[in-house]
N, C-alpha and C positions, 0 to 999 in steps of 0.2 A: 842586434836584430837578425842580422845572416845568418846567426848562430842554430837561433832560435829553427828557423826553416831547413840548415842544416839537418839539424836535430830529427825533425820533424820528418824531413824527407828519409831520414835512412832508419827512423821508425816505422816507417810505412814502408822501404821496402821491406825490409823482415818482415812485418804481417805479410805482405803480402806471398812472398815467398814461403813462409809457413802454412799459406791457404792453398797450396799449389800439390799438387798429386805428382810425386815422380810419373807414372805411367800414363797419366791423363797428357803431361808435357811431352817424353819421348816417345808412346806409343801412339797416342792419341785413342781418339773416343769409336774408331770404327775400326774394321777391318775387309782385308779384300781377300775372299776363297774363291777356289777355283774348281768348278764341275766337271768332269770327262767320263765322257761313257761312252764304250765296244758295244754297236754302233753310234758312229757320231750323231746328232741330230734329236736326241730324247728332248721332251721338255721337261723345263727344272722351273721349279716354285721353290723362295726359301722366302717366307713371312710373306711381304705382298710381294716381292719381286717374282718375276717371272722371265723364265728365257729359252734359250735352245743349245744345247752342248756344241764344244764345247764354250763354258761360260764362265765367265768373272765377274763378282757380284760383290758390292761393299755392305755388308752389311757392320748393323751396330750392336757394340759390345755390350755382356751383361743383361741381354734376352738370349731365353730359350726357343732357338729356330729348329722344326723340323726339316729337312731338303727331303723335298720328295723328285724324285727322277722317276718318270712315267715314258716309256718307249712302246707305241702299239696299245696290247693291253696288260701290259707288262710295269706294275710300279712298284719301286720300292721307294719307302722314308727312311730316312736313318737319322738318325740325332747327331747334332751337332755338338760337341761333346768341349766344355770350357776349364780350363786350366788355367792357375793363377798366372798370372804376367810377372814373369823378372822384376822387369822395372820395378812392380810398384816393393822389392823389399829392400829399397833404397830410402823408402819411406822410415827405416830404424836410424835414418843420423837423426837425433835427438831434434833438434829443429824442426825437422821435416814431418812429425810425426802425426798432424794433421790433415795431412797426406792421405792417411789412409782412409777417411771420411769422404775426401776429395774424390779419390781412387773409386771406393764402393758406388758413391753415388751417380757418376760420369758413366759406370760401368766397366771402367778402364783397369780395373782391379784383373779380372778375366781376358784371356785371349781363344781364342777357336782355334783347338787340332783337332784334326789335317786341316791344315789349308789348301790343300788336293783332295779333292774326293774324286776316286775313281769308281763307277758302275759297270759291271762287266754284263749286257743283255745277251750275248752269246752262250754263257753258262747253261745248264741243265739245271732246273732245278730241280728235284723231287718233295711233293708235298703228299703227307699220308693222312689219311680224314677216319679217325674212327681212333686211331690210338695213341 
């Protein structure tokens, strides 16, 4: 009968380990970036978050965020721009490879660079209307 439970029990861990995302377990499901902008004190929106430079914001993986940094009447958005995560091509040991389901769907598949955005509002810009 212990056998039996044995059995039983290191059957299920393998499913369960098989339903496991490498990237979802080391990287996990969010991330933390970080906003600084020349002059300090802009505000920053990334999805519903909101704050004031400089900032460090968790957001989560696998949406597409714009960061908008608005100083004065001075904004700029810029795209947060997503790269596959390492971790998850640990997902190809044979086992593992329902991983990658795990992965896409968590969002943990993707990571955000920069994890630094830097805004420079001291710059010049030049903008030309007509050509």
């Amino acid at each position: 009968m212990k056998r039996k439970y044995a059995a039983f029990a290191v059957a299920l861990s393998v499913f369960a380990v098989m339903l496991t995302g490498c990237a979802s377990i080391i990287s996990g499901t969010t991330q933390t970036i970080t906003i600084d902008s020349n002059p300090p004190g802009a505000h920053v929106k990334v999805g519903y978050q909101t704050a004031t430079t400089p900032a460090t914001l968790s957001v989560q993986k696998g949406k597409s965020y714009p960061v908008e940094v608005a100083y004065g009447p001075d904004k700029r958005i810029l795209p947060l721009a997503r790269n596959v995560d390492p971790m998850t091509l640990l997902n190809i040991i044979p086992p593992l490879w329902p991983g990658f389901i795990v992965d896409a769907v968590t969002g943990a598949l993707t990571k955000y660079e920069p994890e630094v955005i830097s805004v420079d509002f001291t710059e010049v810009r030049v903008t030309r209307f007509g050509y």
